[in-house]
Phi, psi and omega in degrees: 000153184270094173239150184254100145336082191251104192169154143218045181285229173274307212284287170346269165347290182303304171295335186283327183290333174305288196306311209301344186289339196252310197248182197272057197288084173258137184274122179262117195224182169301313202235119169328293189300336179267001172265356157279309165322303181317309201288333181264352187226343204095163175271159175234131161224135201250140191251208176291291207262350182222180180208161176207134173235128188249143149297120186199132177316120161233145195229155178279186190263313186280006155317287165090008178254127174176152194227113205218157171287302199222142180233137190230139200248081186263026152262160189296157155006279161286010173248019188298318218285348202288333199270342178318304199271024138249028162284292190284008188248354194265171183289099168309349178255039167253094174312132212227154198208101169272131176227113110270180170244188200041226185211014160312346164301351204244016134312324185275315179274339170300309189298004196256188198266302282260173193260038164209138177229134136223169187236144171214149165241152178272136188239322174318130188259129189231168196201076151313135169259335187192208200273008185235339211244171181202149185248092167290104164292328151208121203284101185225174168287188178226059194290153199191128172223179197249140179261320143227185191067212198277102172286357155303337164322306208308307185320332189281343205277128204279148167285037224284333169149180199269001169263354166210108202261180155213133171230125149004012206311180147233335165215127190310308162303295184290344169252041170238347177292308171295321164304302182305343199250313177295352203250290182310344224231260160103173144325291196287286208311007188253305198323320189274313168356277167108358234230143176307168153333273183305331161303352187286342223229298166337291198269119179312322181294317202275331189291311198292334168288307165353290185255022146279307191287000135306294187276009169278327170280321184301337177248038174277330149220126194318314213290349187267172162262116162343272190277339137267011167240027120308288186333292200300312149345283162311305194299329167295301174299334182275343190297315206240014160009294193308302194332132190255112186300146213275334131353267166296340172302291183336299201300298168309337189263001178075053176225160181324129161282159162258067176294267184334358170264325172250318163284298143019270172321311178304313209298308189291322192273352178263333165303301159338315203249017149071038157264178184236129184240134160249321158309300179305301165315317173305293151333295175278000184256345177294279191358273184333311181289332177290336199270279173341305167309323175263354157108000000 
């Protein structure tokens, strides 16, 4: 397959060193120089104990040219709306594929031409080092559902092996509703924190905010399990334990966060359904003030 990238963070990086093993992968990025780097040196992806460097196509983005089977759209949130109108400008029949996190995109994907969407979350844990290199930190899946068009589409979207899957959805909302409450969860609490993955489930004090700001969120949706997704949760944190949540990464390096893709969305849909978050609220007004701070 012919695939297009759009991104050249960690998420980008990590699918173009993946894909890029099977299929034709051009990395669409920001900046002239990491797409000179990419064309000259490969994408590098480093595991624990190994590392693989893949030959993979890179264009800065403002080139604005590509012809792809599938285009896949790896930047946060807040940088969509820039993309839009060269979202619409693309060949409606190049199926386009998101990974953000929470779900305020999909305000954004309504507004689009093109007839085949799909939305996807990421469970791999990735760390860009440099304009080239990405650290796959835990080996998880690629859920992926279709947000419009053919669900026969789904089939064609490639399968690449057992260190990078795509598993199957049939509905979308729920399966951007799990990510988004483990995102929502967290994000903010390691960020405000200060403290790794595991410790939110390790320190008992930290456990017990957890699962208030859990249960404050979880009966925003009815259609999930309650108790399995504390569990899923608790497993992310102990799985991925070491790890500084991408949050708390922003927050030190002083950059934007995507609060407004997950707590953001919550504040808005519980106003919509007229709850009271006092946590939640809370919680994003931390953020928000870490964001002021760090500038």
């Amino acid at each position: 397959m012919k695939i297009g990238i759009i991104g050249g963070g960690a998420i980008g990086l990590l699918f173009g060193g993946y894909l890029g093993l099977e299929h034709n992968v051009t990395l669409m990025v920001r900046g002239e120089r990491q797409a000179h780097t990419i064309n000259s040196k490969g994408v590098r992806v480093e595991l624990e104990h190994s590392s693989k460097t893949v030959n993979v196509k890179s264009i800065p983005l403002s080139e604005g040219e590509i012809v792809a089977d599938l285009l896949i759209i790896a930047v946060k949130q807040y940088h969509l709306p820039a993309l839009k109108d060269f979202l619409c400008s693309l060949d409606k029949g190049i199926p386009l594929m998101f990974i953000q996190n929470g779900m305020g995109h999909l305000e954004l994907l309504e507004t689009l031409p093109q007839r085949m969407i799909f939305v996807a979350t990421v469970e791999h844990g990735a760390s860009r080092l440099d304009e080239r290199t990405v650290r796959h930190n835990g080996i998880g899946v690629t859920n992926i559902a279709v947000y419009r068009g053919d669900e026969g589409t789904a089939a064609r979207i490639p399968i690449t092996g057992t260190d990078f899957v795509f598993v199957h959805r049939k509905n979308y909302r729920s399966m951007l509703g799990e990510k988004l409450i483990a995102n929502a969860v967290i994000n903010p609490l390691t960020a405000i924190l200060r403290a790794n993955n595991g410790e939110l489930v390790s320190n008992p004090h930290y456990r017990i905010i957890l699962q208030r700001l859990f249960h404050e969120i979880i009966p925003l949706f009815p259609e999930l399990n309650e108790k399995k997704m504390e569990q899923n949760i608790v497993e992310i944190c102990l799985n991925t334990r070491e790890n500084t949540s991408s949050m708390l990464k922003d927050v030190l390096n002083g950059n934007k966060t995507e609060v407004d893709a997950i707590l953001g969305y919550l504040v808005h849909f519980a106003e919509k359904k007229k709850v009271e978050i006092p946590l939640i609220n809370a919680f994003y007004s931390m953020i928000k003030g870490l964001e002021k701070k760090g500038g």
